[in-house]
C-alpha positions as CSV (number, residue, x, y, z in Angstrom):
1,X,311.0,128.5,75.5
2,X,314.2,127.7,77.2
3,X,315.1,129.5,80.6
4,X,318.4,128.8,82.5
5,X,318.7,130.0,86.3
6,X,322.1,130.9,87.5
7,X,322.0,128.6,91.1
8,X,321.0,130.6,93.9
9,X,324.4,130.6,96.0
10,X,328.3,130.8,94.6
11,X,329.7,127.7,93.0
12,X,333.2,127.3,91.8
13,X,332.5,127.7,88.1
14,X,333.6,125.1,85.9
15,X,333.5,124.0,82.1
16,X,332.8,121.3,80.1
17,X,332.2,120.5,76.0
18,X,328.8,119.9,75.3
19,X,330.1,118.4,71.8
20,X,331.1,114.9,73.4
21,X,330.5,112.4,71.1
22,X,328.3,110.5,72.8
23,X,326.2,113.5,72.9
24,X,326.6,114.5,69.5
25,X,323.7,112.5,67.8
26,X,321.1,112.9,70.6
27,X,317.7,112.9,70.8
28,X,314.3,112.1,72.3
29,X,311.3,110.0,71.2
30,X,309.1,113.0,70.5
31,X,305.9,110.5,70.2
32,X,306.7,109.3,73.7
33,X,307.0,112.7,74.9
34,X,303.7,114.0,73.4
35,X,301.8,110.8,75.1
36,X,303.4,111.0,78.4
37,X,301.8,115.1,78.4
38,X,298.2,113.9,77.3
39,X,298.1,111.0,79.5
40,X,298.8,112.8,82.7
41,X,296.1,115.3,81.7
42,X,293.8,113.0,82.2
43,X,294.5,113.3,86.3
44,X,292.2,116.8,86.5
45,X,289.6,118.2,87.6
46,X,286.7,118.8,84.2
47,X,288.8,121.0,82.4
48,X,287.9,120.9,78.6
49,X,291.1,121.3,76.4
50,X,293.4,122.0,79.6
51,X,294.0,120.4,82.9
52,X,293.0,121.9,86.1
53,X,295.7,120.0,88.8
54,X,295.5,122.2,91.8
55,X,298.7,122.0,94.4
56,X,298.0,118.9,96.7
57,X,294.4,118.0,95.4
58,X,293.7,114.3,94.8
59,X,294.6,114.8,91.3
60,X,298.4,116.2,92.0
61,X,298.8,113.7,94.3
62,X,298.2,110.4,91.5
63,X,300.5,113.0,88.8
64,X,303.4,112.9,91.5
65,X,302.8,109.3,92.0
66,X,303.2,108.3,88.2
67,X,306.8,110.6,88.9
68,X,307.9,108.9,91.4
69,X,307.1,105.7,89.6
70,X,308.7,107.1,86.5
71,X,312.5,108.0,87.9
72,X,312.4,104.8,90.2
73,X,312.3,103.2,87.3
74,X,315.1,104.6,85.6
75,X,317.1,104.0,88.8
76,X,317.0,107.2,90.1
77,X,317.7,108.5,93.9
78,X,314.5,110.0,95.3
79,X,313.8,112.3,98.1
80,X,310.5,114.4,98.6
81,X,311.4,117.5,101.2
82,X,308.8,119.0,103.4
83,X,307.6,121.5,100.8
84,X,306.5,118.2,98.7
85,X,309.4,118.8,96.0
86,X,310.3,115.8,94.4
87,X,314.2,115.1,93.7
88,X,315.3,112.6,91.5
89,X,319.2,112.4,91.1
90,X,321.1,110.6,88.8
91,X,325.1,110.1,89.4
92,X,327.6,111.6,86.3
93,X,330.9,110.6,85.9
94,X,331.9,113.0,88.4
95,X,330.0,113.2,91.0
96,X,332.1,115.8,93.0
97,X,330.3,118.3,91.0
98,X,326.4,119.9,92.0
99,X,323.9,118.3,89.7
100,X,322.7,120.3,87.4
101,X,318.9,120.4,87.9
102,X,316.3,120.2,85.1
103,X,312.2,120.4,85.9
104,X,309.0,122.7,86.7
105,X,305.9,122.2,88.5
106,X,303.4,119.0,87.6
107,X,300.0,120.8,89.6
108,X,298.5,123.4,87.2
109,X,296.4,126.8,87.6
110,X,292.7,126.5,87.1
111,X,291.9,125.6,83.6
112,X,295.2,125.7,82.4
113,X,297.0,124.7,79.3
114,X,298.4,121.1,79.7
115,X,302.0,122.4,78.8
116,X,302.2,125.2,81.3
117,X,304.5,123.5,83.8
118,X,304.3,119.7,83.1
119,X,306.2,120.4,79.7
120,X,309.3,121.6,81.7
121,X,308.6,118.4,84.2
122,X,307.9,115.2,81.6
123,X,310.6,116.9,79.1
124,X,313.6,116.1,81.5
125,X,311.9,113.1,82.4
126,X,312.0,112.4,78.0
127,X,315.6,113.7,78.4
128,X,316.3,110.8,80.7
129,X,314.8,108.3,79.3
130,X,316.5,109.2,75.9
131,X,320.0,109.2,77.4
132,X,319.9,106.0,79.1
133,X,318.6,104.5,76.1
134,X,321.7,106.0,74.1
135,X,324.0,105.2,76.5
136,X,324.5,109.0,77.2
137,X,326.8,110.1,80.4
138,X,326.9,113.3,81.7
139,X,329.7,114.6,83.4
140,X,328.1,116.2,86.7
141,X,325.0,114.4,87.9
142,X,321.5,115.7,86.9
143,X,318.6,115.6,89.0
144,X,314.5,116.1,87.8
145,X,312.7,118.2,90.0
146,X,309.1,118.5,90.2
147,X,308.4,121.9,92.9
148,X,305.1,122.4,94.8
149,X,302.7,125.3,94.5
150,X,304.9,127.7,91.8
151,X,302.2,129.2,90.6
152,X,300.3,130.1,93.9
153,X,296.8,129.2,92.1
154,X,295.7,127.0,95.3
155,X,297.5,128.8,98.1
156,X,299.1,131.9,98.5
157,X,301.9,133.0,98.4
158,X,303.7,131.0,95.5
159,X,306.8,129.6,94.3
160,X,306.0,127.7,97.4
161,X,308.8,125.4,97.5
162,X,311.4,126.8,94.9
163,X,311.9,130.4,97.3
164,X,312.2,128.2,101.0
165,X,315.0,125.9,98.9
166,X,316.7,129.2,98.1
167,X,316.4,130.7,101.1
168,X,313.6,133.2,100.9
169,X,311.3,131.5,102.8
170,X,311.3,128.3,105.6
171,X,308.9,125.6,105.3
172,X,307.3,126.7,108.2
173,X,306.2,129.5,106.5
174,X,305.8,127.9,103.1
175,X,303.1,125.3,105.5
176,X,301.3,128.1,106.5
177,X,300.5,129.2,102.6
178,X,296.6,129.5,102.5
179,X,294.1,128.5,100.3
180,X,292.9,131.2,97.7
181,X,289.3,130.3,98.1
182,X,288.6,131.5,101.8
183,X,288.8,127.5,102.8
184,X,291.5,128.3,105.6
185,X,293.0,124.9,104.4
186,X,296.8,125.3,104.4
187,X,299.6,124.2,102.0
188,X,301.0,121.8,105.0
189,X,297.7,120.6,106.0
190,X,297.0,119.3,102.8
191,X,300.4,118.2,101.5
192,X,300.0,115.7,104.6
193,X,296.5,114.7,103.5
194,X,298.3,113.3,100.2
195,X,301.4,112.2,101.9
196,X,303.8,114.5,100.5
197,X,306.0,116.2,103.4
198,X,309.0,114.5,103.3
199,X,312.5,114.3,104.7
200,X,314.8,115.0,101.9
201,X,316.7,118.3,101.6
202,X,314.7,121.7,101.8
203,X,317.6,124.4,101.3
204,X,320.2,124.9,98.8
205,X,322.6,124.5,101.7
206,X,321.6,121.1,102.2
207,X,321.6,119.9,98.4
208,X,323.4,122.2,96.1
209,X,322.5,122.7,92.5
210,X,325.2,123.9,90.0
211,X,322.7,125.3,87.5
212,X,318.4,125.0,86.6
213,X,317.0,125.0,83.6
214,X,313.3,124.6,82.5
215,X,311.6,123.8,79.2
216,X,308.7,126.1,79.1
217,X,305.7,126.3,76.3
218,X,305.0,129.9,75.1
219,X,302.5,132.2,77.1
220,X,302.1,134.4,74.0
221,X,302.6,134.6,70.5
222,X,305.5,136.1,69.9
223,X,307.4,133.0,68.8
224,X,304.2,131.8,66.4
225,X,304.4,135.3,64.7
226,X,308.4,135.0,64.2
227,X,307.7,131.4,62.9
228,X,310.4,130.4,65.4
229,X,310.1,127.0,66.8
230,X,312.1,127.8,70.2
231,X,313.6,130.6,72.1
232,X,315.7,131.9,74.4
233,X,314.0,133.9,77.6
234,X,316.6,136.2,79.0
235,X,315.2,137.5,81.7
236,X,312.2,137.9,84.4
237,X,309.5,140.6,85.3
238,X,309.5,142.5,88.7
239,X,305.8,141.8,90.0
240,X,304.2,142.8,93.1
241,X,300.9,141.2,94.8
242,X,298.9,143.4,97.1
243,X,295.8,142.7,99.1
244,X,293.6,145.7,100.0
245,X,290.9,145.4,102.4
246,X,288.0,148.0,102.3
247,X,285.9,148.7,105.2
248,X,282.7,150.6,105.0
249,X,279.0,149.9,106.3
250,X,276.4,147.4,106.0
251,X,273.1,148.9,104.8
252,X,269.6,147.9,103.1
253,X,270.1,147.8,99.2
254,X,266.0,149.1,98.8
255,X,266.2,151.9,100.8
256,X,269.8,153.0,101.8
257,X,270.1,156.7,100.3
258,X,272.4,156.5,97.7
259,X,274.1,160.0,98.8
260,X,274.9,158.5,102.3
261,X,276.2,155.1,101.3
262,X,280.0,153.6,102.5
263,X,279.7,150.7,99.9
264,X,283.0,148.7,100.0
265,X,282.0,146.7,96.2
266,X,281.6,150.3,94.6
267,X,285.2,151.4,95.8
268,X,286.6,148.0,94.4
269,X,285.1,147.9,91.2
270,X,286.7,151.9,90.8
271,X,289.8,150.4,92.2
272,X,290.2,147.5,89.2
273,X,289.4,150.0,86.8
274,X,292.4,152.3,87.4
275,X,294.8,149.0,88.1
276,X,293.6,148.6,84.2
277,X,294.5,152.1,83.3
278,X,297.8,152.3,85.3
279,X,298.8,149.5,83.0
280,X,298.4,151.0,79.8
281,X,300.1,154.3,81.3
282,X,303.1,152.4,82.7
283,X,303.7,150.0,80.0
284,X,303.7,147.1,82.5
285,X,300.5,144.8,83.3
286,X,298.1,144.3,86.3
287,X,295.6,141.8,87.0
288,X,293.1,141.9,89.3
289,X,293.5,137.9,91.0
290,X,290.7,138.0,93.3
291,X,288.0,140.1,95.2
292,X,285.9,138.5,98.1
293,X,282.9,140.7,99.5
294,X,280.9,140.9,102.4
295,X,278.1,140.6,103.4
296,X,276.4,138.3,101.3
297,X,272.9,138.6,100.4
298,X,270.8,140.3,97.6
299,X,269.5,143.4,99.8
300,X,273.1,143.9,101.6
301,X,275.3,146.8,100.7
302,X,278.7,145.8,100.9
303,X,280.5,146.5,104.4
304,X,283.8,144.9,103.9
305,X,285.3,143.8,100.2
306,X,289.3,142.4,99.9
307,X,290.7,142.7,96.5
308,X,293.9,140.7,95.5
309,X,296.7,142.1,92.7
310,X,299.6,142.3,90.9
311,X,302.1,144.9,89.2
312,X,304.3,143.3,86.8
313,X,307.0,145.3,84.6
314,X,310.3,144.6,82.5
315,X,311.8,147.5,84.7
316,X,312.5,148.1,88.7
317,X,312.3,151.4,88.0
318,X,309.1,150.9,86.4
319,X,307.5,148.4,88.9
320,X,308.4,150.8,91.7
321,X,306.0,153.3,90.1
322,X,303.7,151.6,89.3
323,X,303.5,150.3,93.1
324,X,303.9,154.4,94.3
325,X,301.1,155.2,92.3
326,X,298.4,152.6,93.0
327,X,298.9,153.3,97.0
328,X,298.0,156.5,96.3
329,X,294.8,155.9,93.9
330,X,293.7,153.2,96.5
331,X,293.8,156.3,99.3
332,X,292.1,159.0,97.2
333,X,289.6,156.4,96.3
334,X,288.6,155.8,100.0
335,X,289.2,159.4,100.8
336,X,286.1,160.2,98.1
337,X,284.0,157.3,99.7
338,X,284.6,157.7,103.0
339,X,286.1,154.3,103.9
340,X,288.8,153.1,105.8
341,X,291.5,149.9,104.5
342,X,294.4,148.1,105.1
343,X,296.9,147.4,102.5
344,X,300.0,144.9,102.5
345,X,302.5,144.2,100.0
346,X,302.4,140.2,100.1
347,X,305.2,139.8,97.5
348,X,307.6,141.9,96.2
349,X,309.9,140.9,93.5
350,X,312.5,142.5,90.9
351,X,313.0,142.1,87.5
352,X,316.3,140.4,86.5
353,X,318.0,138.3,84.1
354,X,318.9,134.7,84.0
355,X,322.2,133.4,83.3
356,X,324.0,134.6,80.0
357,X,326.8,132.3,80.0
358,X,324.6,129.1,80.1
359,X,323.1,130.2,76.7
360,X,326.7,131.0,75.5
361,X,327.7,127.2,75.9
């Protein structure tokens, strides 16, 4: 799948052929392309059939290297910012113009496919490659970025890098990310450890982009079922993470009445069941991302349990009720058991489209 992103401030909007002749006859060296994906799998974590490349882990750090080494040698200009993004410009034939940007994210969630990001990465890099050895110019500049922590599978929140270079976020706050496995390692702390905070341009102020676009394999099967070998995505969900924090009392497992008991698990484990049903009444999805319980032990009954999730739907309107609804599950649901929480609303995002007129061309 193909997904265009309008930039994220106003640029004068200009037009150009994309039936130049030099142009015309393109293409990449699928073979090399194909290689280049399995042999940077092979920088993971045991992973069987996928690649598990966590944001600033030992493994990212040797994938971003073989980048860097990659564009250098097809004379790129390089930068890496202080969110670890990794910008590799190459001049056009008029260089007055903001690159347009091509790329994705080389670290991976846990276990994941070994096209789910790198694809949209080592594509552009194929891209590249192809045009310099076809003597293809483009008129604006192009630029191959490789964003930190998009997926959020290491620390939380994500798009780590992508929303502080649009202005959603500042690297200060983008450092402060925290591990999702109750570490209390942070995304700045560890993109030091690897030496990736950097001094090249964090905002879209400071490096302007005239258009993205991003190469992305199919999360589903729609395209397999249509026998369609590429598509178009028009548009994004609206999603919504939340963390909920129960609070309840400790007790004896063996001889805690059951009638009297503030068990924080219990209230969790009703709690996923209706994020499950809300999904199926909304038409939109929900996933349960984490739950971490306390105390531990095998006689302990659970005092204190945080689950982690997300809303997703195709319609603001929809996401908005799905988000009204589950506050007030999560309430009754603590009301029956006798508990007290605290919820936030971590990240909160609408549904929209990307840009039409970039598919029109």
């Amino acid at each position: 799948m193909i997904a265009f992103r309008r930039a994220t401030q106003s640029i004068a909007r200009r037009a150009y052929s994309s039936c130049a002749p030099s142009a015309a006859k393109f293409s990449i060296n699928g073979d090399r392309l194909w290689n280049d994906i399995h042999e940077t799998a092979k920088w993971s974590a045991p992973s069987p059939g996928g690649v598990t490349r966590l944001c600033a882990d030992e493994n990212d750090k040797k994938v971003r290297d073989w980048f860097r080494e990659q564009v250098l040698a097809l004379g790129a200009s390089y930068k890496v910012n202080a969110t670890g993004t990794q910008f590799a410009h190459f001049e056009g034939e008029d260089n007055s113009i903001p690159p347009i940007a091509m790329g994705s994210h080389l670290d991976t969630v846990a276990t994941g496919g070994r096209f789910d990001g790198p694809l949209g990465v080592i594509g552009g890099l194929e891209v590249l490659r192809s045009m310099r050895e076809q003597n293809v110019k483009t008129k604006a500049p192009l630029v191959l970025i490789n964003w930190t922590n998009e997926e959020g599978a290491r620390f939380f929140p994500l798009l780590g890098s992508s929303v502080v270079y649009a202005g959603r976020s500042s690297v200060e706050e983008a450092h402060a990310s925290i591990s999702t496995d109750n570490s209390a390692l942070t995304l700045g702390g560890e993109l030091a450890k690897i030496g990736y905070v950097g001094d090249g341009p964090n905002y879209f102020d400071e490096y302007p982009i005239s258009a993205h676009f991003e190469i992305h394999v199919e999360q589903h099967t729609d395209l397999e079922k249509a026998n369609k070998p590429v598509g178009w995505v028009e548009g994004w969900q609206g999603m919504t993470w939340y963390n909920v924090v129960f609070h309840g009392d400790d007790g004896h497992a063996n001889t805690k009445p059951m009638w009297g008991r503030r068990d924080t698990l219990a209230a969790s484990a009703k709690l996923i069941t209706e994020l499950e049903n809300l999904a199926y009444e909304k038409h939109g999805y929900t996933t349960t991302t984490g739950i971490h319980s306390h105390p531990f032990g095998s006689c302990n009954i659970q005092s204190k349990t945080k689950v982690v999730f997300c809303l997703m739907h195709k319609e603001a309107e929809g996401l908005e009720e799905m988000g009204e609804e589950i506050v007030k599950r999560i309430q009754a649901i603590a009301e029956m058991r006798g508990l007290e929480y605290d919820l936030a609303r971590d990240i909160h995002l609408l549904p929209g489209n990307f840009w039409r007129e970039a598919i029109d061309w």
